[in-house]
N, C-alpha and C positions, 0 to 999 in steps of 0.2 A: 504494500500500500504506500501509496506519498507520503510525504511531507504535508503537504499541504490537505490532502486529505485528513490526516489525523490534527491539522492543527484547526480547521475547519469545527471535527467535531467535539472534540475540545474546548475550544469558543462555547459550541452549542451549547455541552453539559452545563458550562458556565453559566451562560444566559439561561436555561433553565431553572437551574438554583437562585439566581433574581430575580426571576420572576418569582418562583416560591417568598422568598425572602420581602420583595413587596408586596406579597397578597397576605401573608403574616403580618407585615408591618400597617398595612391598612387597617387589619382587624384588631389590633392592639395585643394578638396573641397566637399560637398554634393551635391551643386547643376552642378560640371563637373562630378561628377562619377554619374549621374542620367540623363547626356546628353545619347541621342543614342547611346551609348557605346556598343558595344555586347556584352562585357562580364561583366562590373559594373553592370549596372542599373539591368538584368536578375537573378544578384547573391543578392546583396541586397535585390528584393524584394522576391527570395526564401528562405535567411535568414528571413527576414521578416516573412514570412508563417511558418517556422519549428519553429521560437519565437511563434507563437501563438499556435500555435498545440501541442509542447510541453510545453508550459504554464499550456494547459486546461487539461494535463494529472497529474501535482502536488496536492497531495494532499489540498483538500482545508482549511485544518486548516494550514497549513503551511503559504496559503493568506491570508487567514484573519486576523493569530500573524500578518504579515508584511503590511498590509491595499491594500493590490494587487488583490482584490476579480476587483474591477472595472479595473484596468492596465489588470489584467488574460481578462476580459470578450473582453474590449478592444483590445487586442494582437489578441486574436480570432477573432474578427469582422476582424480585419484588412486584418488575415490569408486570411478570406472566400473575403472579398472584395477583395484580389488581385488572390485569387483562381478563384472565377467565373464572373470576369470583367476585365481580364489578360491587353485586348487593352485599356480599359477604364479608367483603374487607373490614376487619380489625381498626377503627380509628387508633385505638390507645397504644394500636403499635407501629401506626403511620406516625403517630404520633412524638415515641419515640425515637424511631428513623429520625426525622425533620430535628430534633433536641440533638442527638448524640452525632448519626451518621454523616447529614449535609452537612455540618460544619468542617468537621474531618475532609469529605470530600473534595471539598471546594478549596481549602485550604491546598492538597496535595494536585488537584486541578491545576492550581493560579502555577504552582512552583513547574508541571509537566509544559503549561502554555511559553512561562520565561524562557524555560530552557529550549522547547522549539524556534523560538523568537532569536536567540543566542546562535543553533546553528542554520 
């Protein structure tokens, strides 16, 4: 795969986790923007699914320099959990995700983007 392919999607995961991050920020919280909102909790978790989907399309030595082989496989699960159990999905542990996981992610995200940008 490119270069510029993976810096591409890269970018994306990024802008996806902003996007979450101002739809949180709008609601004053994780767990109000994940109430029956019609338009939060819907967008969240379809960011959510495009972060895993395009996770599992980065090259995988790009994962493994940054130890994201398990966060990728994870992102995915999450993807396909919220793809094919739309009514079923778990808030309190999307919830979780969005607390603990995004931040990690996006932190090791920004450092994958620098160092493309570098060569």
């Amino acid at each position: 795969m490119s270069k510029s392919s993976n810096y591409a999607r890269v970018k994306f995961v990024l802008k996806m986790i902003g996007n979450i991050e101002t739809i949180i920020k709008r609601h004053g919280s994780i767990s109000d923007s994940l109430e029956d909102d019609i338009e939060a909790k819907p967008a969240i978790l379809m960011s959510l699914m495009q972060i895993g989907e395009t996770i599992n399309k980065i090259d995988t030595d790009i994962l493994e320099e940054y130890f994201l082989i398990d966060d990728a496989k994870g992102a995915y699960n999450v993807r396909n959990f919220i793809a094919h159990d739309y009514e079923g999905v778990n808030i309190q542990l999307i919830e979780l995700l969005l607390e603990d996981n995004i931040p990690k992610l996006k932190s090791k995200f920004i450092d994958i983007l620098t160092e493309l940008n570098q060569n």
